[in-house]
N, C-alpha and C positions, 0 to 999 in steps of 0.2 A: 552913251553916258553910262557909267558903272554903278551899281547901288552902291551905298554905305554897307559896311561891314559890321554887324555889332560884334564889340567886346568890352568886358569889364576892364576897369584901370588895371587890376594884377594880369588880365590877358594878355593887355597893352606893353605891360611891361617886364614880361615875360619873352615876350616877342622881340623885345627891343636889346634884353639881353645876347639873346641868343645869336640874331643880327652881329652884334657889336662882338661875340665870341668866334661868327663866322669871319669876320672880316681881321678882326685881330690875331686870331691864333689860327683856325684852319684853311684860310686861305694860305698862308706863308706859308704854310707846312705843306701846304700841298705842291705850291714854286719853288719849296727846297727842292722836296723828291723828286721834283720832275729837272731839275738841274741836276743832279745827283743821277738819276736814272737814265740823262745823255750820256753821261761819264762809259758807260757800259756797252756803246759800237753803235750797231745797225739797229736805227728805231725799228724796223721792220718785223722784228725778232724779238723785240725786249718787252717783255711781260710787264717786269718793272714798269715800265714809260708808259705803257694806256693803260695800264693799272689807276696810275696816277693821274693821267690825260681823262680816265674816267670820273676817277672820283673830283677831281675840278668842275668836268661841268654838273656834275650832279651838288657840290657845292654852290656853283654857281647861279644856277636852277633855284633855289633854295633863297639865296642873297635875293634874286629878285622877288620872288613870289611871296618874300615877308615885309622886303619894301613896297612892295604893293598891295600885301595886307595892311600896314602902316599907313601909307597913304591915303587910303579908301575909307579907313576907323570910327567908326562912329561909338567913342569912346564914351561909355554909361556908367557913371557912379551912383550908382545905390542909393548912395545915403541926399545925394539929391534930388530923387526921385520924390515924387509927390504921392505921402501915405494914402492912397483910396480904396483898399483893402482887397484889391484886387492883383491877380499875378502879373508878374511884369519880367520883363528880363534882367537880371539879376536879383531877382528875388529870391529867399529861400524857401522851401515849401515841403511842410509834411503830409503826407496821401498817406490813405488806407486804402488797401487791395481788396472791394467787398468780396470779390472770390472765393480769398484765402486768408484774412484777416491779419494781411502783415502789414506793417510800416516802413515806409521810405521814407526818410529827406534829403533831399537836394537843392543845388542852386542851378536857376538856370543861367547859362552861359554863350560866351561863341563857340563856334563851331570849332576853331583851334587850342579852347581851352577845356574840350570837355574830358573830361576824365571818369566815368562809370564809376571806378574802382575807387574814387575819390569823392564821390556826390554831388560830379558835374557832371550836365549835362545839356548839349548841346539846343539852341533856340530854336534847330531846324528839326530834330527827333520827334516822333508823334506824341509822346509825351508831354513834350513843351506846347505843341502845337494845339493840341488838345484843353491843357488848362490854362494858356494865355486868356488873360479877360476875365476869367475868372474867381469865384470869390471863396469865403472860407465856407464850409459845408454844402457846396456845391458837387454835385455828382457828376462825373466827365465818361463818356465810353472810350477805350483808345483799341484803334482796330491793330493786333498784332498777328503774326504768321500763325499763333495757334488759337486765335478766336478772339473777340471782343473780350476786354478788360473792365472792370467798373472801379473806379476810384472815387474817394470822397475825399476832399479836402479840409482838412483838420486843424492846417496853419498856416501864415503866410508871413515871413520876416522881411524885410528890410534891411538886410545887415550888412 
């Protein structure tokens, strides 16, 4: 049996888009070129044609393994989440770095929708794993490659 996958509604449907743009627009495009790229003699020799014969199944590849993200979803909306002041997934949450006195916030997310660069991040990073459970002004160590980290927890949203 497969676990549940979490993701928030916007993962969800993010997911779903992209799906619907694989199957709409880039699959066809890809059974032009590859009819278009017989037009040109000996598949044996035609760059064009596994060019194309490549990027289908790597299309392909893709189409399944977000319908079966989809299927497996154990899809979490926030705002029905039961406020007990503790971190949860999809939660948003401000740390301080007692290290070095900086401030983060983030949300945390799926695995397919985490973004660093964006203030996602993922359920399964030590991070997340680290202050799941967790409440506001609770101290968390997070083991990283250049040594234990200490954070305090300063917020926690719901949003």
């Amino acid at each position: 049996m497969m676990y549940k996958i979490p993701m928030t509604i916007n993962g969800f449907k993010k997911l779903k888009k992209e799906l619907k743009y694989l199957k709409s627009i880039t699959r066809p495009a890809i059974i032009k070129a590859i009819i278009e790229s017989r037009k040109h003699g000996d598949l044996k020799e035609n760059a064009e044609y596994h060019a194309a014969r490549e990027e289908q199944g790597f299309c392909e590849q893709r189409i399944q393994d977000i319908e079966s993200k989809l299927y497996y979803a154990q899809v979490i909306d926030i705002k029905n989440v039961e406020y007990n002041g503790k971190v949860v997934f999809g939660s948003t949450v401000s740390i301080l770095n007692i290290n070095n006195n900086k401030k983060f916030v983030f949300c945390i997310v799926g695995d397919d929708e985490s973004d660093c660069n964006n203030g996602l991040i993922s359920i399964n990073s030590p991070l997340s794993r680290s202050l799941i459970g967790k409440s506001i002004k609770d101290i968390v160590d997070v083991s990283t490659p250049s040594g234990v980290i200490k954070y305090q927890i300063l917020n926690i949203e719901y949003i």
